[in-house]
ZAMINU-819275 format. One record per residue (C-alpha): x negated, y, z; residue in three letters. Coordinates in steps of 0.02 Angstrom, whole numbers, padded with zeros to 5 digits, always signed. Example, Ala and Ser with C-alpha at 12.3 -4.5 7.8 and 13.67 -1.06 7.14 Angstrom:
<pts>
-00615-00225+00390ALA;-00684-00053+00357SER;
</pts>
This chain:
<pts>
+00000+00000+00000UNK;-00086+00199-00028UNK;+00022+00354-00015UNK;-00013+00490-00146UNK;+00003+00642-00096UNK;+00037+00784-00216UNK;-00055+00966-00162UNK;-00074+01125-00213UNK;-00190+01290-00197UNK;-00090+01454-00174UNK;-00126+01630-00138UNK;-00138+01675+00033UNK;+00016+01787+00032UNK;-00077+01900+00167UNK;-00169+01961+00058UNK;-00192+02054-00101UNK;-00100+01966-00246UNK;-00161+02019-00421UNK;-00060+01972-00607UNK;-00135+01964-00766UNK;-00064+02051-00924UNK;+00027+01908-00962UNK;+00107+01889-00800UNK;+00051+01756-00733UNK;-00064+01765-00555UNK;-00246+01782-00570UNK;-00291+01652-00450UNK;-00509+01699-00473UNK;-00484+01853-00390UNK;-00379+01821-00255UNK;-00396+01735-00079UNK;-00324+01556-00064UNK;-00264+01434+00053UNK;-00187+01252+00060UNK;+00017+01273+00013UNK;+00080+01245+00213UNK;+00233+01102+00147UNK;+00083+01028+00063UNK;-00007+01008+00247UNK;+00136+00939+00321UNK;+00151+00800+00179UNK;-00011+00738+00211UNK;+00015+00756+00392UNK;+00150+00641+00346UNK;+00041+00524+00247UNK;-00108+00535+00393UNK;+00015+00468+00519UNK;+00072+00334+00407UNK;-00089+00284+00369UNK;-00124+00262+00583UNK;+00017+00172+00605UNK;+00011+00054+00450UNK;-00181+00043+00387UNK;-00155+00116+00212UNK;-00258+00220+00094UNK;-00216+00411+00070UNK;-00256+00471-00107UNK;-00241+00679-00123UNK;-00209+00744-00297UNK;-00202+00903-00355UNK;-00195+01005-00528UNK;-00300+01164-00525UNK;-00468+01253-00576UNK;-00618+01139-00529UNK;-00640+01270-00370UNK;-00490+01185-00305UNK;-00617+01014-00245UNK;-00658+01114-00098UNK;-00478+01089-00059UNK;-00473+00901-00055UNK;-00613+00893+00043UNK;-00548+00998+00171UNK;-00417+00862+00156UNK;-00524+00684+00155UNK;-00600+00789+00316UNK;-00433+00770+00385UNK;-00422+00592+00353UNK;-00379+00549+00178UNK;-00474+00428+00085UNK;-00497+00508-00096UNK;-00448+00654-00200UNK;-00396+00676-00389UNK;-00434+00849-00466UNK;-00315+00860-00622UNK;-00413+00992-00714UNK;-00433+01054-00894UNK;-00411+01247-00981UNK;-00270+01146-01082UNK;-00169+01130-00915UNK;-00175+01316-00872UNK;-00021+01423-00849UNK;+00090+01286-00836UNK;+00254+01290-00764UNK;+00357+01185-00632UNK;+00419+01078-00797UNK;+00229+01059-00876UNK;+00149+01041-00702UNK;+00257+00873-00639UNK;+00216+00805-00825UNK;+00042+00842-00792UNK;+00051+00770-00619UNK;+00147+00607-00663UNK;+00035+00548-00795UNK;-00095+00590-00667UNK;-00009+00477-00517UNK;+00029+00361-00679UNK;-00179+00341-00697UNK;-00195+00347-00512UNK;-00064+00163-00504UNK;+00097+00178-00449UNK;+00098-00011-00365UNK;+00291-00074-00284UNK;+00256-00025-00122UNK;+00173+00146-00128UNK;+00258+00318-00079UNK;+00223+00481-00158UNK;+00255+00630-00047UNK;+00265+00799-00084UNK;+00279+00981-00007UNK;+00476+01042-00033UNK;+00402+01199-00127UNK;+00240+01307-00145UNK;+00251+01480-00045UNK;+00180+01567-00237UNK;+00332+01506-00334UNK;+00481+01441-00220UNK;+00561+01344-00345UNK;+00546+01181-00258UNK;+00563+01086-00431UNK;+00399+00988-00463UNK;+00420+00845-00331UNK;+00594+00819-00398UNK;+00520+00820-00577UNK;+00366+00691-00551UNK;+00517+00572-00482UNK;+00630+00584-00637UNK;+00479+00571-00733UNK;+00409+00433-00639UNK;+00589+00343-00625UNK;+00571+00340-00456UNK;+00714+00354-00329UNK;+00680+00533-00220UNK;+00725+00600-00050UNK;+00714+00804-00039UNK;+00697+00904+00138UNK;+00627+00754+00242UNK;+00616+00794+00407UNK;+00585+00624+00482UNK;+00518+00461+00392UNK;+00514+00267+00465UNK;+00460+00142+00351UNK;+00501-00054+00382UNK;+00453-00175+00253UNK;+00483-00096+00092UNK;+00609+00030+00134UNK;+00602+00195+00214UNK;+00720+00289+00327UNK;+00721+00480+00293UNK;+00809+00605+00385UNK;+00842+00755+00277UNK;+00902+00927+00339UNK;+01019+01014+00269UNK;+01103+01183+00317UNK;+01248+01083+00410UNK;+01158+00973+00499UNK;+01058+00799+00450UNK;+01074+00668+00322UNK;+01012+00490+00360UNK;+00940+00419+00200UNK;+00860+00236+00172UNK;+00758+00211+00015UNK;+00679+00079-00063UNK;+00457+00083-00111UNK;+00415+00152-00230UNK;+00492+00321-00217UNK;+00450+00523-00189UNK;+00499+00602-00033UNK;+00484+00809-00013UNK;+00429+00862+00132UNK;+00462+01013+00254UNK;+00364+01103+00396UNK;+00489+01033+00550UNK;+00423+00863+00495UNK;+00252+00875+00585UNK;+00116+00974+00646UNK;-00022+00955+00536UNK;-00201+00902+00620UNK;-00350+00996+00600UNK;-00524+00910+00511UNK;-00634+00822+00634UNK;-00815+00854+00633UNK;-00849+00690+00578UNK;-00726+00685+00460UNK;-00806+00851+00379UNK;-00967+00757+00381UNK;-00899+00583+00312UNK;-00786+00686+00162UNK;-00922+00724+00044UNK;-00959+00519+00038UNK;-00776+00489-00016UNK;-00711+00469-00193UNK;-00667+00619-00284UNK;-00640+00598-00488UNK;-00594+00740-00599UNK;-00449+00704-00740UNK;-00461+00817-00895UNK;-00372+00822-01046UNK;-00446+00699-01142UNK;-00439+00568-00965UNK;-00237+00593-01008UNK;-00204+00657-01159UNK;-00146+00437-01220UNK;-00001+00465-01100UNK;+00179+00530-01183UNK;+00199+00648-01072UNK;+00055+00758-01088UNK;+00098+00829-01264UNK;+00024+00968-01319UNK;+00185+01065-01338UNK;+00269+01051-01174UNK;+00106+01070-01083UNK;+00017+01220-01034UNK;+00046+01431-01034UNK;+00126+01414-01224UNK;+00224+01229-01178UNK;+00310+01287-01029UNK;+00478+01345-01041UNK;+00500+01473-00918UNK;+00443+01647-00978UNK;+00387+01766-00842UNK;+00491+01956-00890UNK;+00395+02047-00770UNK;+00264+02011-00606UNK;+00201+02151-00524UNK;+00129+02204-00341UNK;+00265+02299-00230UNK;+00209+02460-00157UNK;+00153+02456+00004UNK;+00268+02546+00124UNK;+00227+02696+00231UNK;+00169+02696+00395UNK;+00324+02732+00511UNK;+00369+02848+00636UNK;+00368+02786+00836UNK;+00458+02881+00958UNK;+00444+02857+01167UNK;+00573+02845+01262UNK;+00746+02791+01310UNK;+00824+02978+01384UNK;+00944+03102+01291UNK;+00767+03225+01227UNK;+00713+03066+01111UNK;+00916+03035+01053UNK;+00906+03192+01006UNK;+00740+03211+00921UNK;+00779+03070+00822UNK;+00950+03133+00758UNK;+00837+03279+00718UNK;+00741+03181+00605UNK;+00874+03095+00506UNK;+00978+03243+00470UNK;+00806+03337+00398UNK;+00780+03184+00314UNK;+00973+03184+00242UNK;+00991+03005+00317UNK;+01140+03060+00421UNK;
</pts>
């Protein structure tokens, strides 16, 4: 049995986000961090792998920069990392990106009684639609919003939330589950993990490594494959700083009523 585990890097929101002409982020010049549903999917994997002895394999589509990523991961625990690179793959969309990733997790082995797990959606697009894709395109059965996995035999039990409550799921292996932050608090790397990760496995899977598989064709894939076309991506304006006023009494009421009628507020 392994668990794949599907990752990605995103901008660290926190900071400064910059877009190229053709709308899409420029990733080089911006700060970046590990997408936070991603953590808690291989949190989810980690803990599976302690309780049932399997191997962890981290995969992720991105520039080759993105390796530091996975071994930041295999320091955590996992036991080897796919880097899904190639300037072919580049400005893809949610709809190119789970092709990409499926023929990937296709190359990987898909075997009858491994799990795929996912984050529910990354923090730099919020469309939560690539785990759900890689299962249709995979054919396997999916679980969305897991908050609580138990696995017995070949079949899991999921616990997904919803906005009225829970749903109690079971699911037969293979399958994709998505994955969301109440599941788990992610771990942190051990030192001897961070030693140990640069002797683990990583391989790098370009366009020629997948271009024999039907899904990656070279008109679905990609900035000029995908189907989604970006209108407009810009920066918001930072905000002012704000005004603070001290004091509960009947003076600060009325300074502040002051204020809004100058400003024309009231």
């Amino acid at each position: 049995m392994k668990i794949i585990v599907c990752v990605k890097q995103v901008p660290d929101t926190s900071g400064r986000v910059a877009v190229n002409p053709d709308g899409t982020l420029n990733r080089a010049s911006m700060q970046t961090i590990i997408n936070p549903d991603d953590m808690n999917a291989v949190e989810a994997a980690l803990r599976l792998k302690d309780e049932l002895g399997c191997r962890v394999t981290v995969v992720t589509m991105g520039p080759p920069p993105a390796a530091g990523m996975l071994r930041e991961l295999m320091a955590m625990g996992a036991d080897d990392g796919v880097l899904v690179s190639g300037r072919e793959f580049g400005g893809s969309d949610t709809y190119a990106t789970s092709q990409i990733l499926a023929a990937a997790i296709k190359k990987v082995g898909l075997e009858e009684d491994d799990i795929v797990l996912c984050g529910r959606q990354a923090i730099d697009g919020d469309t939560a639609q690539v785990g759900p894709q890689i299962a249709e395109k995979l054919g396997l059965p999916q679980v969305t919003y897991v908050e609580e996995i138990r696995k017995k035999g070949n079949t899991l039990t999921c616990r997904r939330m919803l906005e009225e409550g829970y749903m109690t799921i079971k699911v037969k292996t293979p399958c994709l589950l998505t994955c969301i932050k109440e599941l788990n608090e992610p771990r942190y790397m051990s030192v001897g993990g961070a030693f140990e990760c640069f002797k683990k496995p990583l391989i790098t899977l370009d366009y020629e490594a997948l271009k024999d598989d039907p899904l990656i064709d070279p008109t679905t894939i990609g900035l000029k494959g995908s189907p989604t076309n970006i209108f407009k991506s810009f920066t918001p304006p930072q905000k002012g700083v704000g005004m603070m006023l001290e004091g509960d009494d009947k003076e600060t009421c009325e300074k502040l009523a002051g204020i809004l009628v100058a400003k024309h507020i009231i």
